[in-house]
GUTORDREN-697226 format. One record per residue (C-alpha): residue in one letter; x, y, z. Coordinates in steps of 0.2 Angstrom, whole numbers, padded with zeros to 4 digits, always signed. Layout:
GUTORDREN-697226
AXYZ ...
//
This chain:
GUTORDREN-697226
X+0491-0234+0646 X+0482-0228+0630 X+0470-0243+0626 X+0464-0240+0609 X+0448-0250+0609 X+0441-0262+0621 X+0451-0274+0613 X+0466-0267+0606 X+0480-0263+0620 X+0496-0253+0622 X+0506-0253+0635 X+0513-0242+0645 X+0528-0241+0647 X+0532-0226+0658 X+0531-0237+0672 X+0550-0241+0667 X+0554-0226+0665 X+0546-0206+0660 X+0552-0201+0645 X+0553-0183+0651 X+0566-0192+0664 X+0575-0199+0653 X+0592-0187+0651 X+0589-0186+0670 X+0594-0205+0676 X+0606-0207+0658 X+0616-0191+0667 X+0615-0200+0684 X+0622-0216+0677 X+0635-0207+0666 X+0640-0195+0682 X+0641-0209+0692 X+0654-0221+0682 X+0671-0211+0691 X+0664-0221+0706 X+0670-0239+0698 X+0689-0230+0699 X+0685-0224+0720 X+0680-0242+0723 X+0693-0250+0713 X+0706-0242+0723 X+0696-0250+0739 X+0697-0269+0732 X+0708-0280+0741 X+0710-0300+0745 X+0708-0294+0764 X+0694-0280+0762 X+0680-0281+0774 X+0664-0288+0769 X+0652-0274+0773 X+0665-0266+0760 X+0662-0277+0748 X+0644-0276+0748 X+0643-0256+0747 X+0650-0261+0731 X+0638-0274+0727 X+0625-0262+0732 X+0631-0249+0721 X+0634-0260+0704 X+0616-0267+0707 X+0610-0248+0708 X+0621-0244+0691 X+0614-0261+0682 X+0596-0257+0686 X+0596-0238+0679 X+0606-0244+0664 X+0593-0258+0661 X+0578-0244+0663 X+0587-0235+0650 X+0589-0249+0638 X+0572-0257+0638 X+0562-0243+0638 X+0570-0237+0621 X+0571-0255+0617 X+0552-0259+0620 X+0546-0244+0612 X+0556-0247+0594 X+0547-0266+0596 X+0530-0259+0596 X+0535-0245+0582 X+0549-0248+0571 X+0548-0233+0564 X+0551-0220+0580 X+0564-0209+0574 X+0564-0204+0594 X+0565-0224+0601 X+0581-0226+0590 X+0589-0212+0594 X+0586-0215+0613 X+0591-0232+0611 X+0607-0229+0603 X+0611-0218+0617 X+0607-0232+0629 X+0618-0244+0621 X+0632-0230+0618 X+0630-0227+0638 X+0630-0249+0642 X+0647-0248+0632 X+0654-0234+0645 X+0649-0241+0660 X+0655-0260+0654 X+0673-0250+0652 X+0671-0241+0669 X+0666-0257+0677 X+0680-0269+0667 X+0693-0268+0681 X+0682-0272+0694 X+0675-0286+0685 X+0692-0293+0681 X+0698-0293+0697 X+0684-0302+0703 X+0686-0315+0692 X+0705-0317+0699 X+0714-0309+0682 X+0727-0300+0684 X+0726-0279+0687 X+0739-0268+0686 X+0744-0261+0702 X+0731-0274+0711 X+0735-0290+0722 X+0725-0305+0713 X+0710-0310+0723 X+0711-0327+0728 X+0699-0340+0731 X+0698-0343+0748 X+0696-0323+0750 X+0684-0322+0735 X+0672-0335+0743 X+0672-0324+0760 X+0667-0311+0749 X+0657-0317+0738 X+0647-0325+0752 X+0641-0308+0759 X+0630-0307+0746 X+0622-0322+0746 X+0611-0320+0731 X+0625-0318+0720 X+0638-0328+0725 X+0634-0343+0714 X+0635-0329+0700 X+0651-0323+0705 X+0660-0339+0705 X+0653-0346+0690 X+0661-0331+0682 X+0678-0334+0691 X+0675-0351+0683 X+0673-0343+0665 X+0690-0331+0670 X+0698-0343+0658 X+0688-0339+0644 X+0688-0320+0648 X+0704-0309+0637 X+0713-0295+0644 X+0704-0279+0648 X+0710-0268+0631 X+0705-0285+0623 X+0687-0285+0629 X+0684-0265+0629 X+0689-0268+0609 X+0675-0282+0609 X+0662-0272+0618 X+0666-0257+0606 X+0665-0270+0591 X+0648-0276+0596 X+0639-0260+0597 X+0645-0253+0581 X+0645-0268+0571 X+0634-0284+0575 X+0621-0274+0584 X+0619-0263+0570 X+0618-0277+0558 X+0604-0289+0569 X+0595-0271+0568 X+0598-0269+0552 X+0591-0285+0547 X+0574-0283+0558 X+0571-0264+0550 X+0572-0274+0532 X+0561-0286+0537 X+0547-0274+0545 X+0545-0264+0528 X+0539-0278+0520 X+0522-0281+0513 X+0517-0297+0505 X+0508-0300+0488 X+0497-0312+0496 X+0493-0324+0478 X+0478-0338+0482 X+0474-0347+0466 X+0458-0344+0461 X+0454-0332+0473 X+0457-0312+0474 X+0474-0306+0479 X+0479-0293+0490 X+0493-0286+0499 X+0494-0289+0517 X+0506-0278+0525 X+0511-0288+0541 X+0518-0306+0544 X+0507-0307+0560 X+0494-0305+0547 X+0502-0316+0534 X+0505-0331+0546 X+0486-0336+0550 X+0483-0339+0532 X+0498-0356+0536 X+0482-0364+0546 X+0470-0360+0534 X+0456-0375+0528 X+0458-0368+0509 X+0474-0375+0505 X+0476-0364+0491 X+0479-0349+0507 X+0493-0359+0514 X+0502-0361+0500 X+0500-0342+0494 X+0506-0336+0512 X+0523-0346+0514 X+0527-0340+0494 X+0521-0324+0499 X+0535-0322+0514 X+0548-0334+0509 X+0549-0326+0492 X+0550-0309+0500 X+0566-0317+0508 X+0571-0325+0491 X+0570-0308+0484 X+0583-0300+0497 X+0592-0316+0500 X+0609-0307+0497 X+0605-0293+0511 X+0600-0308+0523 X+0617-0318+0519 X+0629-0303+0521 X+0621-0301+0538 X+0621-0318+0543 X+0637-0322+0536 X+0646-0305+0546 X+0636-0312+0563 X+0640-0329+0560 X+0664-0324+0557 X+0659-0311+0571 X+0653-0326+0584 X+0669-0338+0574 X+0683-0326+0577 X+0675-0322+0597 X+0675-0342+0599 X+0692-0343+0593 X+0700-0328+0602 X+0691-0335+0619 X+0697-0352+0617 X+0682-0363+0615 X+0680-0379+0610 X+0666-0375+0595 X+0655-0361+0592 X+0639-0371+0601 X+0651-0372+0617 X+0651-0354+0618 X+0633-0351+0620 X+0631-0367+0632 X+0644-0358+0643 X+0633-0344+0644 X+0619-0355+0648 X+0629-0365+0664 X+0623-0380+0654 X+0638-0394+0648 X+0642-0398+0629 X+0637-0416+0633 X+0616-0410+0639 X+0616-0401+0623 X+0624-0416+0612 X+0611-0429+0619 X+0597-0418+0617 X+0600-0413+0598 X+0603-0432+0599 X+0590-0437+0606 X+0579-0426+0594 X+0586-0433+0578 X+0582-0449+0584 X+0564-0449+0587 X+0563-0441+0570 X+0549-0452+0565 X+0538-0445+0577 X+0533-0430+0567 X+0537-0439+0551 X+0523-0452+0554 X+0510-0439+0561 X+0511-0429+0544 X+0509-0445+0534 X+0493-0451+0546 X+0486-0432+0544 X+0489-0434+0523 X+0474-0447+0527 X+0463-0435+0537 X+0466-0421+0524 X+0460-0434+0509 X+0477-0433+0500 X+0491-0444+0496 X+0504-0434+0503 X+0506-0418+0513 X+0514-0404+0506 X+0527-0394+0518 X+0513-0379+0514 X+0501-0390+0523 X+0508-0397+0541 X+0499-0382+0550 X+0483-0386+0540 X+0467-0388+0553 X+0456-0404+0553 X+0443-0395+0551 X+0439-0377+0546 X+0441-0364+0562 X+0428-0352+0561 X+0432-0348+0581 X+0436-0332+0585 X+0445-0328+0600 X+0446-0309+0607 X+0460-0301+0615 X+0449-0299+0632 X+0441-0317+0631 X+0458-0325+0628 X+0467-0317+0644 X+0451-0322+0653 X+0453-0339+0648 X+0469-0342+0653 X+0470-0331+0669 X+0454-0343+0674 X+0465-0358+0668 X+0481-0355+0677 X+0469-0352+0694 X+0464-0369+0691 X+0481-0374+0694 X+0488-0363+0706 X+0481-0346+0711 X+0500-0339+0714 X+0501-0343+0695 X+0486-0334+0692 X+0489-0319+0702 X+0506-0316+0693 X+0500-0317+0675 X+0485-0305+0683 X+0499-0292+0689 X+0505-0289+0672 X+0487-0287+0665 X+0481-0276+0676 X+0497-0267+0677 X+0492-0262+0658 X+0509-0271+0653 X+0503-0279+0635 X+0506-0272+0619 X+0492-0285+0609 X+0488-0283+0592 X+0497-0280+0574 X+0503-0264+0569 X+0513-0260+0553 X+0524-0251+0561 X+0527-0265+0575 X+0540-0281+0575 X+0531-0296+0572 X+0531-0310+0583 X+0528-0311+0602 X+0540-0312+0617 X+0543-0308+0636 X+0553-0294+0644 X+0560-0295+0660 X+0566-0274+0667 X+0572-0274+0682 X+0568-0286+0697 X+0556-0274+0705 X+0546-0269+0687 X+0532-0280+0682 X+0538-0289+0666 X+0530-0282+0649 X+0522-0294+0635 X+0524-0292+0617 X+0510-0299+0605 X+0502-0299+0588 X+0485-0307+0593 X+0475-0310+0579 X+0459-0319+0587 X+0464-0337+0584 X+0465-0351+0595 X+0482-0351+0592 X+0484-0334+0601 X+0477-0339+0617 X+0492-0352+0619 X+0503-0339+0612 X+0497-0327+0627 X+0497-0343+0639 X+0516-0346+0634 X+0523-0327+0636 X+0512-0324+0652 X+0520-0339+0659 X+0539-0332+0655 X+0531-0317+0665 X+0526-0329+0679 X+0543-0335+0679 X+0551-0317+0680 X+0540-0313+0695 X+0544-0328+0706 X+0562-0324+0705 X+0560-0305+0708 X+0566-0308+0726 X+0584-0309+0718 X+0597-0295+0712 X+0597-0290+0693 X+0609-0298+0691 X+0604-0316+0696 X+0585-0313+0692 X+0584-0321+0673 X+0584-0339+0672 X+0598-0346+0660 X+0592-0350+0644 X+0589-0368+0642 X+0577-0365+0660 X+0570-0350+0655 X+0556-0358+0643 X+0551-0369+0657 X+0536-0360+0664 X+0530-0354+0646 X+0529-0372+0639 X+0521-0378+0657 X+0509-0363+0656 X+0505-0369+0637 X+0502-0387+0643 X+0491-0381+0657 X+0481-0371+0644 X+0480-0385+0632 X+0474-0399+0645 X+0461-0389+0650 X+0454-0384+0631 X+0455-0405+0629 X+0444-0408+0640 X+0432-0396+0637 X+0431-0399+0619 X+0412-0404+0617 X+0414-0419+0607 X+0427-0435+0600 X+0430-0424+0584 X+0436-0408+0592 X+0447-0418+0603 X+0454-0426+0588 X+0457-0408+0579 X+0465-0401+0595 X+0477-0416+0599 X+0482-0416+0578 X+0486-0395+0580 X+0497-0399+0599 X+0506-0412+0588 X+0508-0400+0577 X+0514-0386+0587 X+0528-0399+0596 X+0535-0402+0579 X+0537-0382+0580 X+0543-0383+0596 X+0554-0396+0596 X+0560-0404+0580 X+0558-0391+0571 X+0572-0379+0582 X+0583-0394+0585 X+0584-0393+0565 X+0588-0376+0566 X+0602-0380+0578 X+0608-0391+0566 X+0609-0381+0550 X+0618-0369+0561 X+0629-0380+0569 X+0635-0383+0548 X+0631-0367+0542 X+0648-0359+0557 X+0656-0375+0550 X+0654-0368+0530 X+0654-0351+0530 X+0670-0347+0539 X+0678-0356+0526 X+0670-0348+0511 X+0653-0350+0504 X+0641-0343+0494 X+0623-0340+0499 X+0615-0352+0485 X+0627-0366+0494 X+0620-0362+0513 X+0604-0361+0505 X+0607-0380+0499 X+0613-0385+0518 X+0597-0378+0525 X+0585-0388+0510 X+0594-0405+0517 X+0591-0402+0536 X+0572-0400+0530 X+0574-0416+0520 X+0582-0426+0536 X+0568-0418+0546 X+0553-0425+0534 X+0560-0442+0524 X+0546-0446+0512 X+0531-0439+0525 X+0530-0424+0515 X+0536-0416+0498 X+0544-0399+0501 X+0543-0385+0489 X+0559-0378+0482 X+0555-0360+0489 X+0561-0368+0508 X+0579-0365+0504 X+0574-0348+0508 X+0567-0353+0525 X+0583-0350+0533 X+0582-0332+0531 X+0566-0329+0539 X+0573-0337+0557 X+0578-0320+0567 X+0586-0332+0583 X+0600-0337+0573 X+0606-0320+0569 X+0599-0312+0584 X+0607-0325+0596 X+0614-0339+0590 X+0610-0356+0595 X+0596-0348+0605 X+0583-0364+0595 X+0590-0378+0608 X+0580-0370+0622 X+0565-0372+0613 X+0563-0389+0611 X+0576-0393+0630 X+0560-0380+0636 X+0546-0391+0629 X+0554-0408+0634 X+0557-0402+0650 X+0539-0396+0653 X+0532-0411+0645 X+0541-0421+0659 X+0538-0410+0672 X+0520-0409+0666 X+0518-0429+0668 X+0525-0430+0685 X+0511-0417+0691 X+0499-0427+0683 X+0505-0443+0691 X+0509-0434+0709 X+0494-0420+0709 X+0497-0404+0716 X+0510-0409+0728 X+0521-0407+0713 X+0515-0388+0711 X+0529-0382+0723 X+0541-0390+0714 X+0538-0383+0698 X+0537-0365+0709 X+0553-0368+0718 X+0565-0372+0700 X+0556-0354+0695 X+0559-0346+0712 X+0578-0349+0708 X+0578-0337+0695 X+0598-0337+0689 X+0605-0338+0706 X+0610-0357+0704 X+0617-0369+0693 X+0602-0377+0680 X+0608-0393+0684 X+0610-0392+0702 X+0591-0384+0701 X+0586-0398+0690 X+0596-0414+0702 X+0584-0407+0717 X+0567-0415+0707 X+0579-0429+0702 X+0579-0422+0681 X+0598-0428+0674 X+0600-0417+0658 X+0613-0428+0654 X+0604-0443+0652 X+0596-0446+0634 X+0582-0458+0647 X+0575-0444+0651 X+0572-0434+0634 X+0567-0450+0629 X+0555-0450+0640 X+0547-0433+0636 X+0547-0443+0616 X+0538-0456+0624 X+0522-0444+0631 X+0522-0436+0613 X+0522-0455+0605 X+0505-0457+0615 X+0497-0443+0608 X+0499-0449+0592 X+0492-0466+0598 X+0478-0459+0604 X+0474-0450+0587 X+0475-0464+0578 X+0462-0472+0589 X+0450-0458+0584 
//
């Protein structure tokens, strides 16, 4: 690892993968693909099972190589958008995924039970005594018999494959490398302006006490967005027919249904959850108007619901933060603590802001046996410590599921958000109680309100403009038009709690999840109400909960979420339970009130 300054970290990322051996393991994988055909030849309803599982042995062998291949030029054009070399090895990555998903489509069909030329359909009773000889995976494999019905015909999906890698991959690119070059005219009233050449950068002014800042920032980015809005439409219209037509040609009920599926989690979990959300819209709608009153205003601008209580003058390091929260986490659990120190130590943190570098932060899992890699822009806020509390914990989770095959080792969406909320509550809890006085408590509990709206009301509105925005925009729509769809989920979400500034209709733009990977929002706030539920049951049952929490993470993907979920008595299903988590957020606003 080159660590730049005490503070300021890179990671190193030739623990996936040197790059000298790079051309190495791509002609290894490539050489390798003619053995799908061998095997292919060898796959039959009566095959032995030590037969089946050299397969299994060799696919999870092929997977992990590829996956090497693909986050290490992935991770390296994250941390510098500008590397001519991380594009051009990641375009090679994903040219070599699209060969071996060709080399491997026969296979994968005739496990599923689809018809092969020349091949006798594998049938159930024979695909369960197969699948059973790898243990690990056969919940996998016969969810994805289960999805045969969704799957088209092998030309079909090589045609798909091919159209994803050189269409909507190159736009989602596309649209991160537009918004990476640009810098912001950063325009406080009354005060000096500057350009600031990052968002990480640009977003801390959102919490500023001067309220002039906070304004100056969100016109600063969203009118960088208002500026390139038709770029930003043509790409998001092109991914949102490209998911329409693939919906369509799969036979799924809607396009939401199609992203549930992926996530093993039923229409009707999703519907009472977005339900559920819209319901207890008042929450967050009554916090803003009690925090209009603590601000000394009227009314709260949409520039304002980040704005502090009182003025932060605390500065977090880099080093301090992980220190705070590795201490926290052992608090709780040791094994939780010893994971999150694995990846520090392991020199597997890219920290601070970089022009060059993505904004944002997030988790990436390699391969089952590589520590998982975290992605940050830590500007020495508070806010960062619960930023590096929430991606150390998906790392956490990645970790207790490293027992599994690649293949089984992620957690399905909606689940995978669990252990990154927890780890936040964890965090928070502990900064609550050791805030030295009534006031501070009252700022920290006004700024974890804020944060759920974030978290949870505020991605279950982004569900919902997307939800109408694949409604409109196959049929024909302009970008002025989506941009009034978006402006009425914002004026659904605040009532008359806020007055909201006419450059939000921009806002829209500026949300990479839905163009990246649509419907992604809902496991935000199903993430957050979860862990908020799970979180009060280990308060009220102490650490005899803790194994709980560690066995719904050990599963890793390697089980159904609601099965997982059934075990600690959690029904998805039931808008009781979300209600519940709504409940636990109502108290918190009770209590600041009391203040």
């Amino acid at each position: 690892m080159t660590i730049i300054s005490e503070e300021k970290r890179k990671w190193n990322l030739d623990d996936i993968l040197n790059l000298d051996k790079f051309d190495g393991l791509f002609s290894e994988v490539e050489s390798s693909m003619p053995q799908y055909d061998v095997f292919l030849q060898k796959m039959n309803p009566d095959m032995s099972r030590q037969e089946f599982k050299e397969f299994m042995d060799f696919d999870e062998k092929m997977e992990r190589n590829l996956e090497r291949l693909c986050e290490r030029a992935g991770l390296m054009e994250a941390a510098d958008q500008k590397s001519e070399i991380a594009k051009l090895l990641k375009g090679r990555s994903e040219d070599l995924s699209a060969k071996l998903a060709d080399a491997s489509r026969k296979i994968n069909h005739w496990l599923k039970g689809k018809e092969i030329e020349g091949k006798q359909n594998l049938d159930d009773a024979n695909a369960r005594r197969l699948f059973n000889s790898v243990p690990d995976l056969a919940y996998v494999l016969m969810s994805s018999r289960d999805s045969a019905k969704y799957t088209l015909s092998e030309p079909e999906e090589k045609i798909i494959a091919k159209k994803d890698i050189n269409g909507v991959n190159v736009l989602v690119n596309l649209r991160t490398l537009i918004a990476t070059e640009f810098n912001y005219a950063f325009e406080p009233k009354g005060a000096e302006s500057k350009i600031i050449n990052t968002s990480s950068e640009l977003d801390a002014y959102r919490y500023s006490s001067n309220s002039g800042e906070r304004e100056a920032a969100f016109l600063a980015q969203l009118g960088k967005y208002e500026q390139n809005l038709d770029k930003f439409f043509s790409i998001y219209q092109a991914v949102v027919k490209d998911w329409n037509d693939e919906v369509k040609w799969r036979g799924f009920s809607s396009p939401i249904s199609m992203r549930n599926h992926e996530n093993n989690i039923p229409d009707k979990a999703i519907e009472t959850l977005l339900e559920a959300c819209s319901e207890n819209v008042e929450v967050f709608q009554n916090h803003f108007k009690w925090k209009a009153g603590q601000l000394g205003v009227d009314k709260l601008r949409r520039f304002d619901i980040y704005a502090l209580l009182e003025k932060e003058n605390v500065k977090v390091p880099f080093n301090k933060a992980v220190k705070m929260v590795l201490e926290t986490l052992n608090n709780f659990s040791p094994p939780f603590a010893e994971k999150a120190k694995m990846i520090v130590d392991a020199n597997h943190i890219d920290s601070h802001p970089d022009e060059v570098k993505e904004g944002g932060a997030f988790a990436a899992s390699m391969t089952p046996d590589i520590i998982p890699y975290i992605f940050l822009n830590h500007n020495d806020t508070p806010r960062d410590v619960s930023v590096l509390a929430h991606e150390l914990g998906h790392g956490i989770h990645f970790l207790y599921s490293s027992n599994h095959s690649i293949k089984s080792h992620n957690a399905p969406l909606p689940l995978a958000e669990t252990a990154s909320t927890f780890s936040e509550m964890i965090m928070f809890e502990e900064l609550l109680k050791n805030a030295p006085n009534d006031f501070a408590r009252k700022s920290m509990l006004s700024e974890k309100m804020d944060e759920s709206y974030a978290t949870v009301m505020r991605q279950n509105y982004f569900v919902k403009f997307e939800i109408e925005a694949h409604r409109a925009i196959p049929q024909g729509i302009t970008a002025k038009q989506l941009s009034d769809i978006y402006f009425k989920t914002l004026e659904e979400q605040f009532g008359d709690s806020l007055d909201i500034d006419p450059i939000f209709r921009y806002e829209w733009a500026n949300i990479p999840h839905i163009v990246h990977t649509p419907f992604y929002c809902y496991a935000y706030n199903f993430g957050e109400l979860l862990s908020l539920s799970l979180f009060s049951r280990y308060k009220n049952e102490g650490r005899s909960f803790i194994p709980k929490i560690e066995k719904i993470l050990s599963y890793g993907g390697s089980e159904n979420p609601q099965k997982i979920l059934n075990e600690i008595g959690v029904d998805i299903n039931s808008k009781e339970f979300w209600q519940g988590s709504f409940d636990i957020i109502k108290n918190w606003q009770k209590k600041l009130e009391k203040y």
